[in-house]
C-alpha positions in Angstrom: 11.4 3.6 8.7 8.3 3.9 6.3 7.5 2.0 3.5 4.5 0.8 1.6 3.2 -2.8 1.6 3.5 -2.7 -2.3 7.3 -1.6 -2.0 8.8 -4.5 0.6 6.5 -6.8 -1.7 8.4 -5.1 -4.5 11.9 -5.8 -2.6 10.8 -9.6 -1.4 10.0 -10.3 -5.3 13.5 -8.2 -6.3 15.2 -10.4 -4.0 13.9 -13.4 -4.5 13.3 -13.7 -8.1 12.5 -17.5 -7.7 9.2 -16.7 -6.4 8.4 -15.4 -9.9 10.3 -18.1 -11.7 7.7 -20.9 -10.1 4.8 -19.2 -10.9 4.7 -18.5 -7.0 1.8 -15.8 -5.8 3.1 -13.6 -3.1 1.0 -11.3 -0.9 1.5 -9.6 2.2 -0.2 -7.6 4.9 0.9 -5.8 8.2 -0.7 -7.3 11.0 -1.5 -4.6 13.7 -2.1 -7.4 16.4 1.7 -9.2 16.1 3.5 -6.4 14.3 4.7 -8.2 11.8 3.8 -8.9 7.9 1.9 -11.8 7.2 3.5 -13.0 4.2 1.4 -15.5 1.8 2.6 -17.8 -0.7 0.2 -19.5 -3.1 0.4 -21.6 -5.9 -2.4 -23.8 -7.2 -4.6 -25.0 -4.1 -1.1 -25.3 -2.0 -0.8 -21.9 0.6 1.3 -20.8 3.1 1.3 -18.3 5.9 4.4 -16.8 7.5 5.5 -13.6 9.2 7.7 -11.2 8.8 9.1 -9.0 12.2 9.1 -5.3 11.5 13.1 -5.5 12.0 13.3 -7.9 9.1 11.0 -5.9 6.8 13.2 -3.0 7.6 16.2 -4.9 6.9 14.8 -6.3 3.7 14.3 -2.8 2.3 17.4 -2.2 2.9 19.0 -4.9 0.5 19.9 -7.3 3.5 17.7 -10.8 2.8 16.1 -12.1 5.5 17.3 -15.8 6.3 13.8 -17.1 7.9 12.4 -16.1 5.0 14.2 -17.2 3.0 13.8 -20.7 4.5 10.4 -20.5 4.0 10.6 -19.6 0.1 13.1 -22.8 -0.3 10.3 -25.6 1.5 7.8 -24.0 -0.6 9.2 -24.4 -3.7 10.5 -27.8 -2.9 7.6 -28.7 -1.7 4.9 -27.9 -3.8 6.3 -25.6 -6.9 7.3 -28.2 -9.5 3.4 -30.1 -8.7 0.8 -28.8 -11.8 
């Protein structure tokens, strides 16, 4: 399946809208080395680093969310998205 980083970013964002709603940055790259997407998550000084396997990508772009990610997205923002 081929997609573009900017359009599973796209999708993440689309299906997690809370990411946007907490002033949350998102980025993401493929990393060659693991095959997966190293997905970041910033807001203020706070950062986190997680990945993405290739078969959950293609899933995601597909409309199905990924639970691990999801996860991840949750401790974020209750960990750091309500701090200024």
């Amino acid at each position: 399946m081929g997609y573009t980083n900017v359009a599973l970013k796209d999708k993440i964002m689309e299906m997690y809208p809370e990411i946007e709603a907490h002033g949350i940055n998102l980025s993401l790259d493929f990393n060659r080395q693991l095959k997966t997407y190293d997905i970041k998550l910033e807001k203020n000084s706070h950062k986190l680093i997680t990945h993405l396997e290739k078969k959950d990508a293609d899933e995601c772009i597909d409309g199905i969310k990924c639970i691990n990610l999801g996860v991840q997205i949750s401790e974020f923002i209750r960990n750091f998205a309500t701090l200024k």
